[in-house]
C-alpha positions as CSV (number, residue, x, y, z in Angstrom):
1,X,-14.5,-9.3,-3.4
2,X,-15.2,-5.8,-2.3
3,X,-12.6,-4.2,-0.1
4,X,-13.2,-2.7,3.3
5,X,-10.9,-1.0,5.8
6,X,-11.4,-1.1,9.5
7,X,-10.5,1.1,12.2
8,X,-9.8,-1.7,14.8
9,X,-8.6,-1.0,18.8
10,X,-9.2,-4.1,19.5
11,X,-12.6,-3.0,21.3
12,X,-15.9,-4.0,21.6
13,X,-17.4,-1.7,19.3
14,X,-14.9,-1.7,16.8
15,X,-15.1,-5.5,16.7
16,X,-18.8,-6.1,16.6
17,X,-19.0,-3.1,13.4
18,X,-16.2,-4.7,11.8
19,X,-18.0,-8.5,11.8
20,X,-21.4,-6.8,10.8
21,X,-19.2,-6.8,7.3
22,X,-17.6,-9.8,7.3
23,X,-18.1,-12.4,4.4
24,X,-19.1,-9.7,2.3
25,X,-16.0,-7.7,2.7
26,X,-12.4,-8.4,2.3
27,X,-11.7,-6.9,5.5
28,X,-8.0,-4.6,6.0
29,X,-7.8,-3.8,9.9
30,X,-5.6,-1.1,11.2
31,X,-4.5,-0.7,15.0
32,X,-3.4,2.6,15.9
33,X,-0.3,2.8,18.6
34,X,-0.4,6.7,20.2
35,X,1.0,6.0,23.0
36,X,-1.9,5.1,25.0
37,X,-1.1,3.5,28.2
38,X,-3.4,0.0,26.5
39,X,-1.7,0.3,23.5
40,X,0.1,-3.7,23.8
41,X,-2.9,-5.2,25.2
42,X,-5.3,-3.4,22.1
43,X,-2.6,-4.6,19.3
44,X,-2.6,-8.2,20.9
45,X,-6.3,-8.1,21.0
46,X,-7.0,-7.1,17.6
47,X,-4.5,-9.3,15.9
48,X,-6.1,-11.9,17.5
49,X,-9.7,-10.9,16.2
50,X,-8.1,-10.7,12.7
51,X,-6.4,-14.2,12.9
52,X,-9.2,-15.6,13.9
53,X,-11.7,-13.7,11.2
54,X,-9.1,-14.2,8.2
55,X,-8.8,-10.3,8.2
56,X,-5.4,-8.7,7.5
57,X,-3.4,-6.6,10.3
58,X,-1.5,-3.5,10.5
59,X,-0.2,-1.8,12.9
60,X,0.4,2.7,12.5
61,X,2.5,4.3,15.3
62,X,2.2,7.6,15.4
63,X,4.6,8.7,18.0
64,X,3.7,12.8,17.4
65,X,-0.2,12.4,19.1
66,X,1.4,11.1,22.3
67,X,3.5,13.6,22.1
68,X,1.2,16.8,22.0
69,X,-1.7,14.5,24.1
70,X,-2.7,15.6,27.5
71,X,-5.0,12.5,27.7
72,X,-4.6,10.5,30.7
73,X,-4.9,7.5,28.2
74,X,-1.1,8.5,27.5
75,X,0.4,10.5,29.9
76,X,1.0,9.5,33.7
77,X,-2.4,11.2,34.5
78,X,-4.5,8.6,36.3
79,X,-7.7,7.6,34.5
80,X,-10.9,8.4,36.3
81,X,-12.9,5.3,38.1
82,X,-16.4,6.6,38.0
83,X,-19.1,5.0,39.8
84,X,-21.8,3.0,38.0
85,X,-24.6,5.3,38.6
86,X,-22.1,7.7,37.0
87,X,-22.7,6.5,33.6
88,X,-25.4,7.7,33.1
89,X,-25.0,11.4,34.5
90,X,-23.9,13.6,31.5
91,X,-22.2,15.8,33.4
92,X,-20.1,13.1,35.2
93,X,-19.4,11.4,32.0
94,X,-18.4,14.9,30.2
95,X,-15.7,14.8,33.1
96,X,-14.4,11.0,32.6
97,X,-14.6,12.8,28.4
98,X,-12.2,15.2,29.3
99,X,-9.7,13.6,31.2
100,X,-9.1,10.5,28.2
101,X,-10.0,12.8,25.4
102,X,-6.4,12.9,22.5
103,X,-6.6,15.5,20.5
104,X,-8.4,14.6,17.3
105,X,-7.7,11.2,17.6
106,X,-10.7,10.2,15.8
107,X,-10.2,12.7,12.8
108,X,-7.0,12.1,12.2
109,X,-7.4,7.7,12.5
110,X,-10.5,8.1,9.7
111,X,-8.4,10.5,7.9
112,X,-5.4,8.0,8.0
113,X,-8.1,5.1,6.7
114,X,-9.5,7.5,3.9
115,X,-5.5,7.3,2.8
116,X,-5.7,3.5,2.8
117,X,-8.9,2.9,1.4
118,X,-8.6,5.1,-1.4
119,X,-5.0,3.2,-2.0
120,X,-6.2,-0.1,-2.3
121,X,-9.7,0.7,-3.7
122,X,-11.9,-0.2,-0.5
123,X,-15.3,1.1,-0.8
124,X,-16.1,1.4,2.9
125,X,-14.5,2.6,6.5
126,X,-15.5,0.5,9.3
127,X,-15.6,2.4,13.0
128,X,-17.0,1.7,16.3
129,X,-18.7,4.5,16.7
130,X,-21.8,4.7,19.0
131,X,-24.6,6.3,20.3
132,X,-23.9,5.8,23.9
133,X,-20.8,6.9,23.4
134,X,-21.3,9.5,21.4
135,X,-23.4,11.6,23.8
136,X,-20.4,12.7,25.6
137,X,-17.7,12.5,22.9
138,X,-18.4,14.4,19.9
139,X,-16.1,11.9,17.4
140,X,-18.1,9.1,18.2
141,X,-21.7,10.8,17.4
142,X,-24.0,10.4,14.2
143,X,-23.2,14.3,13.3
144,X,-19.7,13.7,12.9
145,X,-20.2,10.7,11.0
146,X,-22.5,12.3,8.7
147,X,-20.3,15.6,8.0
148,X,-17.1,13.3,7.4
149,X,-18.6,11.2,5.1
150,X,-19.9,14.7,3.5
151,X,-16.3,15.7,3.7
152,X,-15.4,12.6,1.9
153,X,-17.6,13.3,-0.9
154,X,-16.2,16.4,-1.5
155,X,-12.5,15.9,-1.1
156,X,-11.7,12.4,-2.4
157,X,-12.1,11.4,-6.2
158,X,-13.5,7.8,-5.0
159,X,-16.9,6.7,-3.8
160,X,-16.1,5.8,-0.3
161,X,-18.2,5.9,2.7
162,X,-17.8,5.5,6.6
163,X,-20.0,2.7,8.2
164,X,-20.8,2.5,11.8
165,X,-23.8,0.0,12.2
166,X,-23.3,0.9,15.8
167,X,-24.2,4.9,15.4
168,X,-27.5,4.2,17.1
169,X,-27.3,2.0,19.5
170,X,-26.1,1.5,23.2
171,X,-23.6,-0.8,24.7
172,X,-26.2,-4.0,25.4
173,X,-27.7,-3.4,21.8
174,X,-24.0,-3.7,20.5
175,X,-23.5,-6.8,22.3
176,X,-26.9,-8.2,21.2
177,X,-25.8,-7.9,17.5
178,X,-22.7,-9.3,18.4
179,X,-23.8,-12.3,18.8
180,X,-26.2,-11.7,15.6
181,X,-23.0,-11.4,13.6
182,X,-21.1,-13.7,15.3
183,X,-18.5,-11.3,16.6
184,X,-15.6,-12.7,18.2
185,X,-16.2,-10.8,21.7
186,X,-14.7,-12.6,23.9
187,X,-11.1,-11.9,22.5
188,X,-11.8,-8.0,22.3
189,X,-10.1,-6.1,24.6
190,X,-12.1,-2.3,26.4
191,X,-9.8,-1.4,29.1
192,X,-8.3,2.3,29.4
193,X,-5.8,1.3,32.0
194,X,-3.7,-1.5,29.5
195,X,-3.7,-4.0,32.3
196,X,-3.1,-7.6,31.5
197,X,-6.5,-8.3,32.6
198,X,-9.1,-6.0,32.1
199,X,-9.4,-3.3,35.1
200,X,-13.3,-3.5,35.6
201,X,-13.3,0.2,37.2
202,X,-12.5,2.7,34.3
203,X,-15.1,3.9,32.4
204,X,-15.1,1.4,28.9
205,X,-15.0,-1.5,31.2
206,X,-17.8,-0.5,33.6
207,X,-19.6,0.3,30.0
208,X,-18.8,-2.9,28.6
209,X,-19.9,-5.2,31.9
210,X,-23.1,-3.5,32.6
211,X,-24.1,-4.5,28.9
212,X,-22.9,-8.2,29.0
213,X,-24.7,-7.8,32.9
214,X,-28.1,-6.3,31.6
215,X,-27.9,-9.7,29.1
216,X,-27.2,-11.9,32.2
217,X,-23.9,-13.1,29.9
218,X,-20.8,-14.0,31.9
219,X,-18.3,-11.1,31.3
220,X,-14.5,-11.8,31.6
């Protein structure tokens, strides 16, 4: 079977790209740990996807990002609790941006998945990445996608491409192919602060429950 590798928080996105490929893909998941104050609750989530997809897990520390990060995902910096008619305000979401932004996290986890896809002969990268997201951070946008995957056809000898199925689409069209795909939801895990249960008030969560809201689906 053709191999894939996928770029797995533990996240909603993540999760829902990652089934979109599933049964077609032998699917390799890595979890990133930089520090980040969810790091546990993101590793337990996304084993848990993988166990219960048949995917294979790994886990990459990389102790140096939290090290140089500013990001109030890692450092004692509290992360911001925007209001819900924030979200939507591009200026007050460029400010939530800034404050959990690590430094080339996104370049330097695909460049990390290029190394393992082109080691075990994967044809594809799965990411998250999404239009909603992408309006406010520039790693997550269909630009970036499309000069990285130009990047990789210059710079690595195999025919490998980044997918996002989610590029395009917002947090409630994520969750409606979800449930398309038959993602396993319910076990991912969005929240910035790394509580035990899911904080409700930080950004991804408040993303994450207006979707499952707007789709009058119960959201835990």
């Amino acid at each position: 079977m053709k191999k894939a590798i996928s770029v797995l928080s533990g996240g909603l996105d993540c999760t829902v790209a990652t089934s979109v490929f599933d049964g077609d893909f032998e699917i390799h998941a890595i979890t990133f740990n930089y520090g980040q104050k969810a790091a546990k609750q993101e590793i337990s989530a996304s084993k848990r996807i993988c166990e219960r997809m048949g995917w294979t897990h790994e886990v990459i520390n990389l102790p140096w990002l939290s090290k140089i990060s500013t990001s109030s995902l890692n450092t004692d910096e509290d992360v911001p609790e925007p209001e819900e008619n924030d979200l939507d305000d591009l200026d007050k979401s460029g400010e939530t941006a800034e404050s959990v932004w690590v430094p080339a996290r996104n370049t330097v986890f695909t460049s990390i998945a290029l190394s393992y896809a082109e080691s075990i002969g994967a044809e594809i990268i799965v990411v998250g990445w999404n239009n909603e997201e992408g309006a406010t951070f520039p790693d997550n946008s269909k630009e970036y996608l499309e000069k990285f995957n130009s990047l990789i056809d210059v710079g690595s000898p195999e025919k490998i491409r980044i997918e996002a199925p989610a590029i395009d689409l917002n947090k409630e069209e994520i969750v409606e192919l979800g449930i398309k795909v038959g993602a396993p939801m319910e076990l991912s895990y969005s929240c910035y602060k790394g509580e035990e249960k899911p904080c409700g008030i930080c950004e991804s969560c408040m993303r994450r429950k207006r979707a499952f809201k707007k789709l009058k689906i119960k959201y835990d």
